[in-house]
Backbone bond lengths (Angstrom), bond angles and torsions (degrees), N, CA, C in turn:
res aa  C-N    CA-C-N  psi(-1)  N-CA   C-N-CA  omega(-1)  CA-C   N-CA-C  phi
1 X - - - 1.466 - - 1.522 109.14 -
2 X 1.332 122.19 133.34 1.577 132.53 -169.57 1.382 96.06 -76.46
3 X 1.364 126.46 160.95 1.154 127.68 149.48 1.376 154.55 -74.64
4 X 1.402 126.29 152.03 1.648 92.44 -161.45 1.830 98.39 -111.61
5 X 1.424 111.09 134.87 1.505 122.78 162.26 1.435 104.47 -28.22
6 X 1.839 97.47 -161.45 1.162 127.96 159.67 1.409 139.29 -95.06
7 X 1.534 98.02 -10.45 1.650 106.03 173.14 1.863 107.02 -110.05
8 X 1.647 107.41 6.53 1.690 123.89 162.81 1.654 95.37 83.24
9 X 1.023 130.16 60.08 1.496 139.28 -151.88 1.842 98.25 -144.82
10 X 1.009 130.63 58.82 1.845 117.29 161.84 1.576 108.45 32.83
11 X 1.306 123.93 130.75 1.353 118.94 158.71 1.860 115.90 -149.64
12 X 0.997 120.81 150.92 1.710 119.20 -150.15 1.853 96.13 -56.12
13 X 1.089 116.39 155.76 1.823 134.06 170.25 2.101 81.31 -60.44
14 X 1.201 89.26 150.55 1.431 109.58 177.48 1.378 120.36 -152.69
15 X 1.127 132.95 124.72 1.277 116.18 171.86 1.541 140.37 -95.63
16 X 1.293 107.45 145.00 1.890 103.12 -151.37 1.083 85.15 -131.34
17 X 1.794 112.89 131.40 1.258 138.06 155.09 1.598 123.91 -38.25
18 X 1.889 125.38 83.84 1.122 111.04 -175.26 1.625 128.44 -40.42
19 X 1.596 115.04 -21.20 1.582 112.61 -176.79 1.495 90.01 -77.26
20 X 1.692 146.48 -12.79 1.114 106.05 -163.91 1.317 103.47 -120.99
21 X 1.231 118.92 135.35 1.601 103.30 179.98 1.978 112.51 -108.05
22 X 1.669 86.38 146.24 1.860 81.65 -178.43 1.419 92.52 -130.00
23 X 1.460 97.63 146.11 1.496 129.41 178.36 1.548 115.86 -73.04
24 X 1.448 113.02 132.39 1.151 106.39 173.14 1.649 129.19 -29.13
25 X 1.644 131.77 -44.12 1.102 145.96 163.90 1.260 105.53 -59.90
26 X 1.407 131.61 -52.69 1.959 131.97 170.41 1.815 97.47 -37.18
27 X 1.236 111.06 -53.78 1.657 115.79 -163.12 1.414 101.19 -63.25
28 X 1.546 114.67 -55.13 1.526 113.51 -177.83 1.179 117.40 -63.48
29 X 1.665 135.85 -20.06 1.377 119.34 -176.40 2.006 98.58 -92.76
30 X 1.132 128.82 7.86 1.449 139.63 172.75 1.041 103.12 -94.32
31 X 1.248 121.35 -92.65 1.599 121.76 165.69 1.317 138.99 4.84
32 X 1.806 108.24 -52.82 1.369 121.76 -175.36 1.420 103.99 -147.86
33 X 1.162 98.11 64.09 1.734 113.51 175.05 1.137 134.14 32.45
34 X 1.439 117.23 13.40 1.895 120.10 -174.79 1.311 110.65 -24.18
35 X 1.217 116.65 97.93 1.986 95.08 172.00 1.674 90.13 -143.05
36 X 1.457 139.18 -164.02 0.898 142.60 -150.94 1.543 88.19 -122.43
37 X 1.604 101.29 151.71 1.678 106.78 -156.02 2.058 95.96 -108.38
38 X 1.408 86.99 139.53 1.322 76.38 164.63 1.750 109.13 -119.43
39 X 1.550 107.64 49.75 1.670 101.18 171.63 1.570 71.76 -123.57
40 X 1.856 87.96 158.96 1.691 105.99 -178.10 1.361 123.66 -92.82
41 X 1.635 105.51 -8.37 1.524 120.37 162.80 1.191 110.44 -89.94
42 X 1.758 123.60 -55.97 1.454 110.10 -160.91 1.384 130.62 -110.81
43 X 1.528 84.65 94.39 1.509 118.52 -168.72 1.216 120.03 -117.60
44 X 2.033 133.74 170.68 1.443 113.64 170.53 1.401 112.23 -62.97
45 X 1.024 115.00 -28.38 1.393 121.57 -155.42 2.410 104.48 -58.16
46 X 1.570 86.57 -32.42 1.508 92.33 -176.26 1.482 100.72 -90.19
47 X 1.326 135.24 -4.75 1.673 150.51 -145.37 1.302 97.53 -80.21
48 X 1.671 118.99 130.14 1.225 121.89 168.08 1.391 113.92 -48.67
49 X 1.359 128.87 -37.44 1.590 147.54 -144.08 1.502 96.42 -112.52
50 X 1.317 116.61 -3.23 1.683 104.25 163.92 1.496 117.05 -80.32
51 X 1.474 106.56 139.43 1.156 106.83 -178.01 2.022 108.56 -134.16
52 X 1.203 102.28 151.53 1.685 99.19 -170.13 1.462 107.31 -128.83
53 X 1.197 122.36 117.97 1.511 149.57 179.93 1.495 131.37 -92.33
54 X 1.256 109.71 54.86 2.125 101.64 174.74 1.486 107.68 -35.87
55 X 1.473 113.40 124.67 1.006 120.58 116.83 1.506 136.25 -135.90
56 X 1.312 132.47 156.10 1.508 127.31 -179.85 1.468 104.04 72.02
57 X 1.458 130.32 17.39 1.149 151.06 -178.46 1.487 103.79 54.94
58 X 1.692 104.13 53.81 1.595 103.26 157.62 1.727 106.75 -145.51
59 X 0.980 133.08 147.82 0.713 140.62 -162.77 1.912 120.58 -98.77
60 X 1.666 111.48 124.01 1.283 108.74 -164.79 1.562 121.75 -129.57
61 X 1.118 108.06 96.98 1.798 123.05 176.93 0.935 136.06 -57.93
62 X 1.874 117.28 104.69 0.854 116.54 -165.59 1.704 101.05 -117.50
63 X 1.598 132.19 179.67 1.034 148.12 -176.50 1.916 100.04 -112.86
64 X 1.278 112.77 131.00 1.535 128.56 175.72 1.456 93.71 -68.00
65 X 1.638 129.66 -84.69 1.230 135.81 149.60 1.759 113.75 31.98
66 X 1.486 99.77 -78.83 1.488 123.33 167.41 1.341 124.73 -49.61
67 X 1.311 91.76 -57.77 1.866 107.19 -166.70 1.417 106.92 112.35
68 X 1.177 115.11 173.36 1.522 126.27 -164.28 1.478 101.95 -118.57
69 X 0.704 131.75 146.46 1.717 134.73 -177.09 1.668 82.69 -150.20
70 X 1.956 94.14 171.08 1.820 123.46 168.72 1.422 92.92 -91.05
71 X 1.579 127.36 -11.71 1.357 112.43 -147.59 1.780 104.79 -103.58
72 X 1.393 142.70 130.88 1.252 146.65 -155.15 1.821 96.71 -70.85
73 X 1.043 102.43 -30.43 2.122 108.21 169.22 1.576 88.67 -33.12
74 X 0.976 149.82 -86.13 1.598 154.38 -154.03 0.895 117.30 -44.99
75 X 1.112 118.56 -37.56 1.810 137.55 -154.32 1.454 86.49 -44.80
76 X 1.818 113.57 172.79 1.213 115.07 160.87 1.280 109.53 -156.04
77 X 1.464 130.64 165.54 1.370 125.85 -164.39 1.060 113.98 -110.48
78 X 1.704 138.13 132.85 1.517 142.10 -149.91 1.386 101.43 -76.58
79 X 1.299 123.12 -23.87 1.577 141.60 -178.07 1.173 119.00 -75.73
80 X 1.691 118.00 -21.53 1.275 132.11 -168.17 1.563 100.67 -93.07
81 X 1.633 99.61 164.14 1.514 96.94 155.75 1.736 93.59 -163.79
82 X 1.508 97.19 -155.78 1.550 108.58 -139.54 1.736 107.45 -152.65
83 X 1.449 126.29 144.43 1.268 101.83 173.18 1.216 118.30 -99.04
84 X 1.498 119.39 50.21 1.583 135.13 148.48 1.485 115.58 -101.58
85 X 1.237 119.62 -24.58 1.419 125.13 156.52 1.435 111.18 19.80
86 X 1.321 137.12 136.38 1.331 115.20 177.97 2.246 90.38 -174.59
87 X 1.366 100.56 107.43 1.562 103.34 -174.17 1.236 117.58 -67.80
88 X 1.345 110.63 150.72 1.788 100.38 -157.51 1.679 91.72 -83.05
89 X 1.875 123.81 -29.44 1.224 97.83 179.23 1.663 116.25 -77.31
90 X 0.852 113.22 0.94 1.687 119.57 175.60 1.622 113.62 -77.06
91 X 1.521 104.74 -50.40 1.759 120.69 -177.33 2.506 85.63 -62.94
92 X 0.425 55.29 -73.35 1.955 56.69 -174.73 1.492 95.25 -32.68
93 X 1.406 140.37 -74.84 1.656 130.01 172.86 1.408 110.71 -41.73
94 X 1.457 126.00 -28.04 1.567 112.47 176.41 1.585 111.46 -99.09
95 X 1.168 142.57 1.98 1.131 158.79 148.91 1.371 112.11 -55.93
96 X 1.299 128.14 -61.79 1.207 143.70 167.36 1.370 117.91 -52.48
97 X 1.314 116.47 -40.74 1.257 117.64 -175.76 1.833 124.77 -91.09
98 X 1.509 95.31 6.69 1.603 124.12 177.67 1.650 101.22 79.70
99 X 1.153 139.79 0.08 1.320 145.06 -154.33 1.579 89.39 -81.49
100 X 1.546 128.32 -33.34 1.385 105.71 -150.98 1.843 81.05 -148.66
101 X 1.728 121.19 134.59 1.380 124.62 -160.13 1.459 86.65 -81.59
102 X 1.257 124.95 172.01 1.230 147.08 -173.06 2.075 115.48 -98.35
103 X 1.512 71.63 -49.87 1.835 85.54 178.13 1.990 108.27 -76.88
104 X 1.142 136.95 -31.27 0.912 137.90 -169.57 1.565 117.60 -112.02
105 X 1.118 100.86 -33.05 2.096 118.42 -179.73 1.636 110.69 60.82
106 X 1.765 92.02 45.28 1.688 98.95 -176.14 1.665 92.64 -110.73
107 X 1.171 110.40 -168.49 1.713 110.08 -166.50 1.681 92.93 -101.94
108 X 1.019 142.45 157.97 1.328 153.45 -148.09 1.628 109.38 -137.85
109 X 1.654 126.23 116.23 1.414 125.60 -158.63 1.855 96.98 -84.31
110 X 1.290 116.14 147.56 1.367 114.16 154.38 1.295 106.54 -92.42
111 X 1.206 100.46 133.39 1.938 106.36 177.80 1.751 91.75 -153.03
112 X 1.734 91.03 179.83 1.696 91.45 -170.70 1.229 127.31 -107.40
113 X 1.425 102.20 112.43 2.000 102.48 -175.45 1.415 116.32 11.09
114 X 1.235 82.29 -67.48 2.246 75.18 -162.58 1.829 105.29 -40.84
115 X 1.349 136.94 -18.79 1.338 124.98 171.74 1.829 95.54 -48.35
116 X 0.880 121.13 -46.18 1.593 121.87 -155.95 1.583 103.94 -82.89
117 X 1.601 113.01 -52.23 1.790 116.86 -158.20 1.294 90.95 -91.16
118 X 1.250 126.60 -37.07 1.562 123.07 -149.01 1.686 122.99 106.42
119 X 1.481 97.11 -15.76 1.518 100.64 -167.45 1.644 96.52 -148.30
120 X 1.591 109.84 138.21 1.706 105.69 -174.39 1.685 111.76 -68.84
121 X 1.531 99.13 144.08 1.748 94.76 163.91 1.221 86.70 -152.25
122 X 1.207 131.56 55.98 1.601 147.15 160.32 1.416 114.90 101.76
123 X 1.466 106.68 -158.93 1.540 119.78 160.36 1.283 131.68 -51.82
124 X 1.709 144.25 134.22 0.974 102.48 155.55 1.748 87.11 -136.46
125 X 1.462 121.42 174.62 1.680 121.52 152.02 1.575 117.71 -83.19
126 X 1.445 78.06 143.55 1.753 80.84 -169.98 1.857 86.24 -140.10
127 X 1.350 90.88 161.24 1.615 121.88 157.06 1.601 100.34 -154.27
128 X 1.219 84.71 132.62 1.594 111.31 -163.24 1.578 100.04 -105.77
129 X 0.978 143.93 -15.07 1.242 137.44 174.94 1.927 117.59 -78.93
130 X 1.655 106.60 -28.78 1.182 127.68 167.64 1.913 117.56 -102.54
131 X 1.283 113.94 -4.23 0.913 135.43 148.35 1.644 101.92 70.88
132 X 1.122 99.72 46.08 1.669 114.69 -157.96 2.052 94.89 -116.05
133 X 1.473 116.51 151.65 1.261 131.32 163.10 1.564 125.61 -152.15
134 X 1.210 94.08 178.25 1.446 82.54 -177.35 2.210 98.43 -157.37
135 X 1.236 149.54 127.64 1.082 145.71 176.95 1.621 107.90 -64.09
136 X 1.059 112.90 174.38 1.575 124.41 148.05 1.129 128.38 -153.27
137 X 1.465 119.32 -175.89 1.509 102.00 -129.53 1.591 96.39 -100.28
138 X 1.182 116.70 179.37 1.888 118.26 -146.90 1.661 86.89 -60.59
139 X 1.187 110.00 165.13 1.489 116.36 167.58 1.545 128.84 67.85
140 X 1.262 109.83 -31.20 1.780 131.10 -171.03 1.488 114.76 -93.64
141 X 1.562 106.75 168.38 1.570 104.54 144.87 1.316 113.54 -109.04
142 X 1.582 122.91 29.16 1.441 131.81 173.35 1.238 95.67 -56.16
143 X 1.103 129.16 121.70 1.871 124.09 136.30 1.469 122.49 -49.60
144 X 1.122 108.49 164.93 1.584 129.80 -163.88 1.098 98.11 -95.95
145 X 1.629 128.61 -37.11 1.203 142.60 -155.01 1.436 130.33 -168.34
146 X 1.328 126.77 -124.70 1.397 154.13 160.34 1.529 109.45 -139.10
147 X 1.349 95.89 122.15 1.889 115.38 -174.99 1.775 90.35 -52.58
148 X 2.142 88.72 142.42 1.510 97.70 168.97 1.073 107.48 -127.71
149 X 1.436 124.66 159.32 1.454 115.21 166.57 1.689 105.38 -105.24
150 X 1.020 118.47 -148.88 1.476 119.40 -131.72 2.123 93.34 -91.96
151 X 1.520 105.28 -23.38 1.361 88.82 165.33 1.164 119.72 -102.21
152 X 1.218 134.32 6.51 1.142 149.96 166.08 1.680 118.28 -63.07
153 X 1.651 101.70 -52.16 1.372 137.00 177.42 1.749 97.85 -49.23
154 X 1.528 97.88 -71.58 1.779 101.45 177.42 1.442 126.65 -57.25
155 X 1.273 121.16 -31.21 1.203 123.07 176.66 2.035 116.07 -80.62
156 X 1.066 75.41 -9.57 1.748 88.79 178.60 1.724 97.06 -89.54
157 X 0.999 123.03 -53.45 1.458 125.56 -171.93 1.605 101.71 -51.86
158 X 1.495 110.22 -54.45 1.768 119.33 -167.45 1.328 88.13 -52.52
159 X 1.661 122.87 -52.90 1.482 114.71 -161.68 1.910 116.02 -64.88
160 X 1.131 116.58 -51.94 1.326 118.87 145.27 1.434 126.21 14.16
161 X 1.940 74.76 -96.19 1.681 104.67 163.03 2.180 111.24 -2.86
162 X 1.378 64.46 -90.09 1.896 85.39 -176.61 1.201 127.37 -58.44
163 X 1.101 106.50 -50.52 1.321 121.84 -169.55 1.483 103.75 -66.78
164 X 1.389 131.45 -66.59 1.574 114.16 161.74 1.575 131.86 -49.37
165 X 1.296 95.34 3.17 2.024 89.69 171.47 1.146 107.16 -92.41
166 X 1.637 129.55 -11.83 1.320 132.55 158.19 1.540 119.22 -85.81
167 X 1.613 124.86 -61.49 1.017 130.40 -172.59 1.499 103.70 -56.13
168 X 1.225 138.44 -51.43 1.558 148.93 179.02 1.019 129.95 -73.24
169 X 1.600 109.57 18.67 1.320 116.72 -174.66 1.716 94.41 -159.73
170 X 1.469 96.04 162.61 1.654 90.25 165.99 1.173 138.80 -73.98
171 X 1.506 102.33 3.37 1.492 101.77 166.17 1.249 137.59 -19.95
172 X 1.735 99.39 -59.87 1.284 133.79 -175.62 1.791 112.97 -52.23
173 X 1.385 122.73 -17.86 1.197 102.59 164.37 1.649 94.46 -108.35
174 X 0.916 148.67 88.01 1.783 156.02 167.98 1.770 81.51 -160.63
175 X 1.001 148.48 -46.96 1.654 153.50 174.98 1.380 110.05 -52.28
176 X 1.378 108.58 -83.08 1.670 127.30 166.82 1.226 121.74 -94.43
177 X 1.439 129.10 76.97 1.248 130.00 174.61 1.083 126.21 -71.11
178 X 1.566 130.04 46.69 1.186 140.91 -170.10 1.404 100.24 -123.00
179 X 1.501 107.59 115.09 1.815 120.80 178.19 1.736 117.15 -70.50
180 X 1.473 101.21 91.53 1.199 129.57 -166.16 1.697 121.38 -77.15
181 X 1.644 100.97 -3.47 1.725 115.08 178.35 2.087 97.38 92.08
182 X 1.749 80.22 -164.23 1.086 88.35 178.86 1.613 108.99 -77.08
183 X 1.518 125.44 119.65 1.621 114.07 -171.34 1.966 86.91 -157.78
184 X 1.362 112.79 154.42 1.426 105.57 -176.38 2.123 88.99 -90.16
185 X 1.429 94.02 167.66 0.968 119.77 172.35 2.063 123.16 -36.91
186 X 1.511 99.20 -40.87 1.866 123.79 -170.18 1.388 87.24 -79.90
187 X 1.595 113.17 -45.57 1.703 93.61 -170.57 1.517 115.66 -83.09
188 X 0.991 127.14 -29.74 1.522 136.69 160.47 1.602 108.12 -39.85
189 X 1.373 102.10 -54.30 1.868 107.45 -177.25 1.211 98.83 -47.17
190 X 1.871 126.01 -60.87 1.377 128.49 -165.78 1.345 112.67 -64.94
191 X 1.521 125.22 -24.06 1.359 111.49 -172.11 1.273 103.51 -61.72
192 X 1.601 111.82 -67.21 1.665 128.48 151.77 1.694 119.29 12.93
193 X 1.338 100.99 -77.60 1.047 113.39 -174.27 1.682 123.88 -81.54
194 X 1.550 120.03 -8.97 1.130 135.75 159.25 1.869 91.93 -86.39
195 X 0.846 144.37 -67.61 1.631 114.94 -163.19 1.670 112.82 -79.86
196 X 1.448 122.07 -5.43 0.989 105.07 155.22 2.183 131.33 -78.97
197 X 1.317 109.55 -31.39 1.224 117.23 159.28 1.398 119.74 -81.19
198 X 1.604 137.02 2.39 1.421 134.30 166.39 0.868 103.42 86.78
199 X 1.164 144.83 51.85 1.730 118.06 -142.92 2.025 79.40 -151.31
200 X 1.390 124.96 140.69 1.492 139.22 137.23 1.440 114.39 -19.54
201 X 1.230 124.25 67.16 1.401 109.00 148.75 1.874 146.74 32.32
202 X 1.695 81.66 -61.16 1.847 96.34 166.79 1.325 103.22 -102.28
203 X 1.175 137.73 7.95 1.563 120.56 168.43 2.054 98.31 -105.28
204 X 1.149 109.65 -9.19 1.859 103.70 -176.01 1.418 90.21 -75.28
205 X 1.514 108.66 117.06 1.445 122.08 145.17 1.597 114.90 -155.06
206 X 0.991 138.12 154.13 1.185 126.88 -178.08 1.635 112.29 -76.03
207 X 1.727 91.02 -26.61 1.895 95.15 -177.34 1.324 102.99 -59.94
208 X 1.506 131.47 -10.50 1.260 136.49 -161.69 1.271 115.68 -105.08
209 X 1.419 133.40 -23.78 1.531 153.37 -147.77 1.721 94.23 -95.45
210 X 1.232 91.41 145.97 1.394 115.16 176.42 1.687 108.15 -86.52
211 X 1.672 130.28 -154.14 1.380 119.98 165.26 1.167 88.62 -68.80
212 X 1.270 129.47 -103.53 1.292 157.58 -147.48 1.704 106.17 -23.73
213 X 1.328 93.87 -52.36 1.434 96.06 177.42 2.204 108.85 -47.75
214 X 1.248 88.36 -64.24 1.725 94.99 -176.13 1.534 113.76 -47.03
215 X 1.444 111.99 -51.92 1.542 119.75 165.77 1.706 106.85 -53.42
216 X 1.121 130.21 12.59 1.367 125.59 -172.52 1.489 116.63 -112.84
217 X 1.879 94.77 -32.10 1.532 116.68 179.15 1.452 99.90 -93.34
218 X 1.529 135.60 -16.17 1.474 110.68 -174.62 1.994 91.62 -86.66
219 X 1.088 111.00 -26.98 1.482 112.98 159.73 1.066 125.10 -35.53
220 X 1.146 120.21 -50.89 1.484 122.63 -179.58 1.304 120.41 -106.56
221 X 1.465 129.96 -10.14 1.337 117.44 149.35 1.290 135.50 -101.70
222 X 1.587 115.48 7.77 1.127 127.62 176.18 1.635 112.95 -70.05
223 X 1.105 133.16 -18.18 1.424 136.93 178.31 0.983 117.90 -69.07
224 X 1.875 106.22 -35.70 1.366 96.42 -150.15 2.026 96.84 -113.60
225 X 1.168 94.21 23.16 1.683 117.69 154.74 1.623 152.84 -74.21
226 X 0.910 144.82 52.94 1.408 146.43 -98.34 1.943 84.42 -104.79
């Protein structure tokens, strides 16, 4: 039986000097090349998996990847990098695109609905260990969104809820009475709801919203709901 890494992945039989012993962190900076980077972006310092720790009012960098220990063995250098490397504005485009789960930051399988309903209604991404999905859209492997799991799921529905009793109806100009041209009713809702949360335009979607975000929109269209 092969052995298993640190991300539980097979890796070749090797042989290790019984006088010498190496630390789980010794193995990972061998393994996956830890050495010091000479690109000026791809580094820990830009690394989804960097993480930064005060204590004694100094601050101590560690790698998720690794694991976190009290012990300075972990530490890691902002200069360094790794061939897990992974850019935090890049990890956010694959998040979005259902490719990579949100709760776990593992890669996410496409398989076919019916694993989830019982009955097919296409594609969707899933990670099943976080128990999170996400559909896409008829025909594609576009995602709909960013995979949710189960409170994610509910808080998306409440937002829904509301938010289409305005956008899907004419509500939406008694809300935003601003003569917006020829535009359907859903896109009017989103403009709406992107300049009322501050928010970019192409990032307002609910398939896109975090909790907080969704708890933000039943906020603001719940008033104007009779």
């Amino acid at each position: 039986m092969s052995p298993i890494d640190l991300f539980g992945k097979d890796t070749p039989i090797i042989t290790i000097n019984p006088n010498v012993h190496e630390s789980s962190y010794q193995r990972y900076k061998r393994i996956y090349k830890y050495k010091k980077s000479k690109d000026p972006v791809k580094k820990c310092l830009n690394c989804v998996h960097m993480r930064g720790y005060e204590y004694h009012n100094r601050i101590y960098y560690k790698c998720k990847k690794i694991g976190v220990s009290n012990g300075a063995a972990t530490d890691i250098r902002l200069s360094y990098v790794c061939t897990q490397f992974l850019e935090k504005d890049r990890m956010k485009e694959m998040i979005m695109s259902g490719k990579i789960c949100p709760y776990c930051l593992n890669s996410s399988h496409l398989v076919d609905s019916k694993e989830i309903y019982g009955k097919s209604y296409g594609l969707i991404y899933l990670c099943r260990p976080c128990d999170a999905w996400v559909g896409v859209h008829k025909g594609t492997k576009r995602a709909l969104g960013r995979m949710a799991n189960a409170e994610l799921r509910d808080a998306k529905k409440q937002a829904h809820f509301y938010f289409d009793k305005i956008a899907r109806t004419d509500l939406i100009h008694q809300v935003w009475s601003i003569e917006m041209g020829n535009i359907t009713n859903r896109t009017k809702g989103y403009l709406w709801l992107a300049d009322s949360m501050e928010m970019d335009p192409q990032e307002c979607h609910i398939g896109m919203f975090d909790v907080e975000q969704c708890n933000k929109v039943v906020e603001l269209c719940k008033p104007h709901i009779k």
